[in-house]
N, C-alpha and C positions, 0 to 999 in steps of 0.2 A: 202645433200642426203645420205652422207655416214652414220652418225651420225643418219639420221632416219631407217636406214638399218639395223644400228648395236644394237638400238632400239628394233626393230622389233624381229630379230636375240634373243635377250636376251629377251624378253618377252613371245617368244617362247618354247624357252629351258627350261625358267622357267614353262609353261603351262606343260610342257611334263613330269619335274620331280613332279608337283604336281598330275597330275596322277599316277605315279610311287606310288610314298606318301599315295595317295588316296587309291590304289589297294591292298597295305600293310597293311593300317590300315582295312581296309572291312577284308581283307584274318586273321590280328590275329585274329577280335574280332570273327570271326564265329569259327576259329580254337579252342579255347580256352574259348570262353564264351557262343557261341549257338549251334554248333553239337555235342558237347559233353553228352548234357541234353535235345537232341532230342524235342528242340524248334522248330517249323515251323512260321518264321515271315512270312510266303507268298511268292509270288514274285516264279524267277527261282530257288535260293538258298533253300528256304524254298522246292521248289516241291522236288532238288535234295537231299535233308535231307533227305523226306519220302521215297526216293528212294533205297536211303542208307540204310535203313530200311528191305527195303523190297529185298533188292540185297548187302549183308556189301560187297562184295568182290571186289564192286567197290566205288573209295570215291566221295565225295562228288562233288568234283571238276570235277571229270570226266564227271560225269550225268549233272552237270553243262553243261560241252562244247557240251552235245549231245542234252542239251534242248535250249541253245543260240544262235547256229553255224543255226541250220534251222530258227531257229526264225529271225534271222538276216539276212536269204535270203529269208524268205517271204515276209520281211518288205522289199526289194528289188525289187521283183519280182512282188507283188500283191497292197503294195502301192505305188511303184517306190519313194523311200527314200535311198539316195546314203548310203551307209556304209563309214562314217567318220573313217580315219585312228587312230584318236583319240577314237573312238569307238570300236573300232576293235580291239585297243592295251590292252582298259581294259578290253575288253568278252575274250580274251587269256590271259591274265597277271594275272587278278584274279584268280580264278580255280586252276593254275598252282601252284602262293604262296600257295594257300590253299592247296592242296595236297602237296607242300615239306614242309610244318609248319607241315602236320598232322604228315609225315614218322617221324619229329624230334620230336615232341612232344611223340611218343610214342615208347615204349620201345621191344616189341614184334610187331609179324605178327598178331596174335590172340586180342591185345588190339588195335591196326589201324581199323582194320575193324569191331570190335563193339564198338569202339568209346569211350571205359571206362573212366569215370572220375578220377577214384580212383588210374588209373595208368595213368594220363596226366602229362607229366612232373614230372615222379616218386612219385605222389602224392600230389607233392608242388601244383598244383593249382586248389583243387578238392574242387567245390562248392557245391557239392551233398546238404549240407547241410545248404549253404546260395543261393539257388535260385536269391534270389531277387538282391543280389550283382550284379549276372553274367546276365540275363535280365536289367540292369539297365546300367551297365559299358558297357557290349556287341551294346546294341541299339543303343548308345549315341554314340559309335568309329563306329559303323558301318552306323551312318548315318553322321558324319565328315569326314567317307571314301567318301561316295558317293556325301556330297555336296561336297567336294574336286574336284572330276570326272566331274560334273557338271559346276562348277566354271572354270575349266577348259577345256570346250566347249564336253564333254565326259559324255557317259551316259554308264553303266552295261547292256544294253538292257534289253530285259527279258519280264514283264510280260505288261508293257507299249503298244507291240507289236502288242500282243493279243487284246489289250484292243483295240487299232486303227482299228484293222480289223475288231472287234467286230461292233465298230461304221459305221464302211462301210460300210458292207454287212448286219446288222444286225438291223440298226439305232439307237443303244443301248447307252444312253450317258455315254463319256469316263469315268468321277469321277465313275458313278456306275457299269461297266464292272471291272474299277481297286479292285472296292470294292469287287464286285461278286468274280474275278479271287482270292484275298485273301481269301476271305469265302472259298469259295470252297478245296485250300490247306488247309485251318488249319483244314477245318472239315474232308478232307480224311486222312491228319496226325493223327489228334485223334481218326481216326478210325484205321488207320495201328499200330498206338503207341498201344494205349488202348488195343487191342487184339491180340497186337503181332504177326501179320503177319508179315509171311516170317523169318526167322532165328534169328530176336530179339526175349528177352523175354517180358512178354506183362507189360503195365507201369501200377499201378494201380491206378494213376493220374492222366491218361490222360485229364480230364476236369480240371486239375489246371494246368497242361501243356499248352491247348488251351487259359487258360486264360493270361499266360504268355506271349502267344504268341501274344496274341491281346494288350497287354503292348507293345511286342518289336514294334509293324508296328506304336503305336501309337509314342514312342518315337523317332525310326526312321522317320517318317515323321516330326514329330516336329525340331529335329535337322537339317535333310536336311533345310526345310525352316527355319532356322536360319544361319546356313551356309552360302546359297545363297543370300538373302534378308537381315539377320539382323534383331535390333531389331525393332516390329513396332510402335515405338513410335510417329511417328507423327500426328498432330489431326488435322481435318479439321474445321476451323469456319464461322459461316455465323453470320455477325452482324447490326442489323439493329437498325438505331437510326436515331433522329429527323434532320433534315435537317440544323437547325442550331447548331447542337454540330457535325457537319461533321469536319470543319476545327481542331476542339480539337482532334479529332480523331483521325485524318492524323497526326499530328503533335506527339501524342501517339505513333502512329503504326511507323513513322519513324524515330524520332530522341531517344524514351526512347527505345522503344523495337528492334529498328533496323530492323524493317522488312518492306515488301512493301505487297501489297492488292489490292484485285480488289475491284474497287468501280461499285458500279450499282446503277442508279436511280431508285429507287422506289416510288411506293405511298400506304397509307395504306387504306385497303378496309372499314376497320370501321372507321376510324379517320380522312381520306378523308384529308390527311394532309400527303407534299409533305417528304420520306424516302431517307435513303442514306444507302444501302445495303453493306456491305465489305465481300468478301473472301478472305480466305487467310490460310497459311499453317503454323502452329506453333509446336513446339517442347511440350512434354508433359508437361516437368517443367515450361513451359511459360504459363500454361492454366491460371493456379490463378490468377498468376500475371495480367494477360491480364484481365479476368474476373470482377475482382476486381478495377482496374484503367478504364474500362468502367462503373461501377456501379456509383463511383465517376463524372467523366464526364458526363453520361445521366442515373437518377437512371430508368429513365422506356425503358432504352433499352432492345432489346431482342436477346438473344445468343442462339446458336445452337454448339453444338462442335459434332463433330461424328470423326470416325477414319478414316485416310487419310493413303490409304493401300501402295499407294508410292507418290511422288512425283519428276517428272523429269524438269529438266528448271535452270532460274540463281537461282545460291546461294543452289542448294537442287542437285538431283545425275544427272549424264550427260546421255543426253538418250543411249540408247542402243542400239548398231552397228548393221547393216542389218544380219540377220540369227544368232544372236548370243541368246544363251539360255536363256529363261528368264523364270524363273518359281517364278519369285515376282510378 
């Protein structure tokens, strides 16, 4: 008992500092590769960029806490969804790095609050003029911040929120609310960028800015679910062959390949001649192989491969514990 205590105890600590980890990595890559070039990936961070824009005297972080803190008691109040301490700790802990990364990052009071690239870090880390670097690097840590978060039973809250309440009251489904809610930021960012409202000056790239921007949400999301999930390589197969090349099959599928199958009887509708149907769940690099040594064994069998988005049970991943996140 002690020993599963002390377990526990240390899987714990360790969930807590991956959050820490997580919240670090989100707070440089936006400090240093997305507010600086007035990217809007969407979401809360993205709104509080354009906000920054439109008010530099407050940073980014701040408008942050004024747009996540109610968001995360409506999500209380009107979907009744408790506020996990693990949630909690990342909507304050991000924001915060992000706002003492920006103070060090910059050298004046005047370049903090219009966000200069040309004086971030006295110049050393000024992409003015590789764009694509800083959209590329920024995305990629900023979505290993938050699968981090994730992994670690912790979300950034944000625009997720919206998106639920939207489905509530609104019956709007979630995927296209989350979609909408980014539309909507990136196209009022290119419109505060592009013409310069509020105390910036106006950008006159704003539509390769928005384009940018529809890069970062794409690679951030990409990364997150790689993150979480991993890679998806597994393939699903469906294989149907004649009833007497069954036993060659079995004998295939468990002693060369090592795997096991479901078998289903079948019958074929044209050929009116009794089938032995197999599923089963193979690794990509297995497909040929597999393919190939039923071609040999029955050449008029017929294969199906399609992609197998997970698979939980023996030998593949252990299912996944009651309320625990699962966005694979």
């Amino acid at each position: 008992m002690k020993k599963v205590l002390q377990k526990k105890s240390s899987r714990i600590v360790l969930e807590y500092l991956g959050i820490f980890l997580g919240c670090l990595i989100t707070s440089v890559a936006f400090t240093f590769l997305i507010n600086p070039y007035k990217l809007v990936p969407g979401g809360v961070y993205g709104s509080s960029i354009v906000l920054h824009n439109l008010f530099p005297a407050l940073q980014v972080g701040t408008f942050s806490y004024m747009i996540s803190i109610p968001l995360l008691l409506l999500s209380y109040f009107l979907l009744g969804k408790n506020i996990g301490a693990r949630t909690l700790m990342a909507t304050l802990i991000t924001p915060a790095m992000m706002n003492g990364l920006s103070a060090l990052a910059y050298s004046t009071p005047e370049a903090l609050q219009a966000l200069d690239p040309h004086q971030l870090c006295g110049g050393y880390l000024d992409c003015s003029n590789d764009m694509i670097v800083a959209v590329i690097i920024g995305s990629v840590l900023i979505g290993v911040g938050e699968g981090l978060l994730m992994r670690c039973k912790a979300t950034s809250g944000g625009s997720d929120i919206v998106a639920m309440l939207l489905h509530k009251y609104l019956r709007v489904r979630f995927s296209r609310a989350l979609m909408g809610i980014d539309a909507t930021v990136i196209t009022i960012g290119m419109v505060v960028i592009g013409l310069g409202i509020g105390d910036q000056a106006p950008a006159h790239n704003a539509l390769i800015l928005a384009g940018y921007s529809l890069i970062c949400i794409w690679l951030m999301s990409t990364t997150v679910a790689y993150i979480i999930a991993g890679s998806k390589n597994n393939k699903l197969m469906f294989v149907v062959t004649d009833d007497d090349c069954k036993e060659a099959v079995r004998q295939f599928v468990l002693h060369k390949l090592d795997r096991t199958a479901t078998s289903i009887e079948s019958h074929g509708l044209y050929s009116q001649k009794n089938k032995c149907t197999l599923m089963m769940v193979v690794r990509l690099r297995e497909v040929d192989l597999f393919t190939t040594s039923i071609m040999e064994i029955d050449p008029g069998a017929f294969v199906i491969v399609t992609d197998a988005y997970d698979a939980y049970g023996n030998r593949w991943k252990a299912f996944p514990k009651k309320n625990a996140l699962q966005l694979s």
